[in-house]
Structure formats: C-alpha cells, structure tokens
N, C-alpha and C positions, 0 to 999 in steps of 0.2 A: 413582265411575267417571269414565275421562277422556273424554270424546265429544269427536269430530273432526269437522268439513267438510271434504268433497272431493267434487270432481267433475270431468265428462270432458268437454273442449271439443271439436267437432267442424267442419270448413269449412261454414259457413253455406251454399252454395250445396251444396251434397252432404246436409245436415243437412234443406235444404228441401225437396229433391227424395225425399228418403228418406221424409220424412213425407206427402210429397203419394199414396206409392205404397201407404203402410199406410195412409192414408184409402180412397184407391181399391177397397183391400180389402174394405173395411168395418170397419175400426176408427172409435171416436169415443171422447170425453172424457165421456159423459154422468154419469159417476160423481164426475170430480172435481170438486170444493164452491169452487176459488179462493178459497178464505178471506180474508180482510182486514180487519185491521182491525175483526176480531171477525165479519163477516157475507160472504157469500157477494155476489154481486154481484144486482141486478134484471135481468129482461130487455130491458130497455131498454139497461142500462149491458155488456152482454154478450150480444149476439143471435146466435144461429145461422146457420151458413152454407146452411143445408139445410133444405129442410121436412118429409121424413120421418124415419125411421128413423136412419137412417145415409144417408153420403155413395158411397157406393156408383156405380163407374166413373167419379168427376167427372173432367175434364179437366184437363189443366194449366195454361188459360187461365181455366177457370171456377174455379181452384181460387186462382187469383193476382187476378180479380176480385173477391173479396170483399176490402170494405175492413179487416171485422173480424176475419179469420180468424187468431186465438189462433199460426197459425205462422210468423205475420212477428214478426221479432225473439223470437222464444222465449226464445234464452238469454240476451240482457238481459233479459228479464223475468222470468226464471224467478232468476236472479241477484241482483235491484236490490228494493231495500224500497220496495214498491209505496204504501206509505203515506204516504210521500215526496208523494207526485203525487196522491192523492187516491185510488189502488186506480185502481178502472173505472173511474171517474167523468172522462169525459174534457171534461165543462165545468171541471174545478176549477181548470185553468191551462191557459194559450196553448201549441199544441202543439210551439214551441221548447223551450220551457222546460221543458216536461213531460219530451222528448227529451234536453235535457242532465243534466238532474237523473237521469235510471233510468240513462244511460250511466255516468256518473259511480259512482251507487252499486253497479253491478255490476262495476266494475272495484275499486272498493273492496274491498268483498265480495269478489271474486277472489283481492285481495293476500292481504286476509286469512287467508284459508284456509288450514288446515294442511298441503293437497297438492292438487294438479290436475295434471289430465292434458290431453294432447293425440293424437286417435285417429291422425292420420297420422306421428306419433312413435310408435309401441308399444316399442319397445326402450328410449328413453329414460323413458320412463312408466316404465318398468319400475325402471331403475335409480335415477330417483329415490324412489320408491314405497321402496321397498328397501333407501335411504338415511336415509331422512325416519322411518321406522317402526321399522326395525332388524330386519326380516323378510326372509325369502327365500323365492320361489315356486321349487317344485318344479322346473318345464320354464319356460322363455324364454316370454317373448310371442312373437305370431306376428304380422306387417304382413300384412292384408289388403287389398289395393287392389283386389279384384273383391267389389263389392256391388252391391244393387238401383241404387242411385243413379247407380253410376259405367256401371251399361248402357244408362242414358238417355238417350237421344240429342236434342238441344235443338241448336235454331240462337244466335247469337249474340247475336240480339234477345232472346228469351227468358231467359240468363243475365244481360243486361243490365238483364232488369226484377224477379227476382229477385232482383238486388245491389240495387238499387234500393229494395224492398220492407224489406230486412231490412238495408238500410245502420247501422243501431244494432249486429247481431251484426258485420257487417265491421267496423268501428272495434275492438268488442272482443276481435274475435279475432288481428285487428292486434297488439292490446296486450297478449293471452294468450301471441301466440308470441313476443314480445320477454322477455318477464316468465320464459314455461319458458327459454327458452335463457340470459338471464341465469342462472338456480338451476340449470340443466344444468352450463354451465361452471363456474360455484362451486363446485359435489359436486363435479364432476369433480379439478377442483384438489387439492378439499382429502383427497379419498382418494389423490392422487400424493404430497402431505406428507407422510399418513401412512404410506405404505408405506416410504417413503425415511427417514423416522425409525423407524421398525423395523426396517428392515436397516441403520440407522447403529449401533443400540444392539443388536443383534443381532452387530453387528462388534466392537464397545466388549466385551460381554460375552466374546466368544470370546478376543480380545486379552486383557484380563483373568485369562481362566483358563490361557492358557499363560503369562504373567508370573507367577502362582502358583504353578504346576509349576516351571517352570525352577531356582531355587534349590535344589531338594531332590534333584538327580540332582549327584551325584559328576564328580569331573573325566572319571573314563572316558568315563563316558555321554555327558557333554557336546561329548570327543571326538568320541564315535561319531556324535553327532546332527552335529554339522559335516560328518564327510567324509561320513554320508549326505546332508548336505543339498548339498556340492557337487558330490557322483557326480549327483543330481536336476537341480541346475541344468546339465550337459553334455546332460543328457537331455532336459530343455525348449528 
C-alpha cells in the first residue's frame, strides 16, 4: 500500500483562540503519550497548566500565562521532528537554536508532503486535493468564516500577544500560504494545457475524418455540398 501525509493548516491566531475555547470547555490532552524518541516526556520536561481535572472556564489571559502550554506554536511542533532538539527536553540546546531548527523542519516536512491544505482556502483545497489524488468529492466544499474563534472579541493588545506567543506558527504559515498558492497556480495552469490540447486534437481528429470522407463522394455530391455550403455562408 501507498500511505500519504497531509494535512490542514489553519491562521494561527484563529487556531489559538479556537483551542483556548475547547479548553474552556473542558477538553484536555490527558490521553496523548507525545512519544519521542521512543518515551513519553517526564513531568518536569512537560508540566501541566492546571492542577485539577481539567482546565475548565480558564481565561484568555490565564490561558496565555502559562509558559508551557503545548498550544503556543502547535503546528510547528506538531510538524517538525522533535528529535532534532532533543523532544521536551528544553535544556538540550539554547532556545534560538532550538527555534530555528523545529521552524526549519516543519517547513520541510510541509514541502514534503504529498498534499496540504489551507482552512481559509476551502475551494482551492479542494481543487488541489482533487488534482494531486485524481478523486472527486461528490458536493464543493463550503468557506466557513463563522466559527467559535472568529466571535471572539479580543482587543489589539491581546492579538499582539498571541502573535507573539506562537510567532514560529506565523513564519510557517507565511511559508504555507506562499507554497499553496505557488501548487495553486501550477495545477491551475497545467489543467488550461490540458484542456487546450484536447480540444486541439479533438479539432485534428474531426478535420481528419472529413479529409477521409471527402474523396469518396462523386462530382455531384461535391457539387451539392459547395452550393450548400455557400447558400450557409449568405446565411451566416
């Protein structure tokens, strides 16, 4: 079998808020293991934002004050081979360094990939999905721009510390929407070649088959078809 990577980039500051509001819920990660590197992380190297249960009503200030909270820069991380940098382990290198290396390898990884998407493109997801696989979905995608996220109302400061926080997903997402729209415009191109070479040789064939006819009709006929064809041209 052929196994593919893809996945769905979404504006980090809408991606932030979104996740800040299914915490608020009462969602949590306690299930997932972050594997690395063959082991899970210590408590020390990945500590909790919370001390009970779940995170239940936190703020959006108390939810941006935790230094460690697993949803600044998510999707480089969730992206970039952690093993690079030592996993959790944020003694293992200087946190420049630590930061160019995950950036880096999640843009890689990205390139990589045999498809990604982008959620405030749905129609172009679409069409590339659908180029790249040779599938076709039943009904269009649909642009959603009313989510939890986008009825959150934040002042300017707040967006500013957000960018701030998850400044590794801004960079990639930078380089995600240059990257779709380069493979946008490519597909696009290259299905206008192909159409246009289909209807050349679609013309080719047609011309063809009346060049093969025409020989085998007698002088009458060939009359006839003339002064049909110029009573036709009076008429155009």
């Amino acid at each position: 079998r052929n196994f593919y990577y893809i996945t769905m980039l979404r504006d980090p500051v809408s991606r932030y808020l979104s996740e800040w509001k299914h915490v608020q819920r009462g969602a949590t990660w306690k299930t997932s293991l972050h594997m690395c590197d063959g082991r899970s992380p210590t408590p020390d190297e990945l500590p909790t934002c919370y001390p009970g249960d779940d995170w239940s009503g936190v703020s959006l200030r108390e939810f941006m004050d935790c230094s460690y909270n697993l949803a600044n820069n998510r999707q480089v991380r969730m992206l970039a081979d952690l093993s690079l940098v030592g996993c959790y382990n944020l003694t293992f290198m200087n946190e420049s360094e630590r930061n160019t290396i995950l950036l880096q390898s999640a843009k890689n990884n990205l390139k990589n990939m045999a498809f990604f998407g982008l959620t405030e493109f749905q129609r172009k997801t679409q069409f590339l999905f659908e180029r790249t696989f040779n599938l076709k979905f039943i009904s269009p995608f649909t642009q959603f721009n009313i989510t939890r996220a986008s009825n959150v109302e934040i002042n300017e400061g707040a967006r500013q510390r957000i960018e701030e926080l998850n400044f590794l997903d801004m960079q990639l997402y930078e380089y995600a929407k240059d990257l779709f729209q380069q493979r946008y415009h490519h597909t696009k191109q290259l299905v206008h070649q192909r159409d246009r070479q289909k209807r050349r040789e679609e013309r080719r064939l047609q011309r063809g088959h009346r060049a093969h006819r025409w020989p085998k009709e007698d002088a009458a006929t060939e009359r006839t078809v003339t002064e049909d064809y110029n009573s036709q041209v009076v008429r155009w």
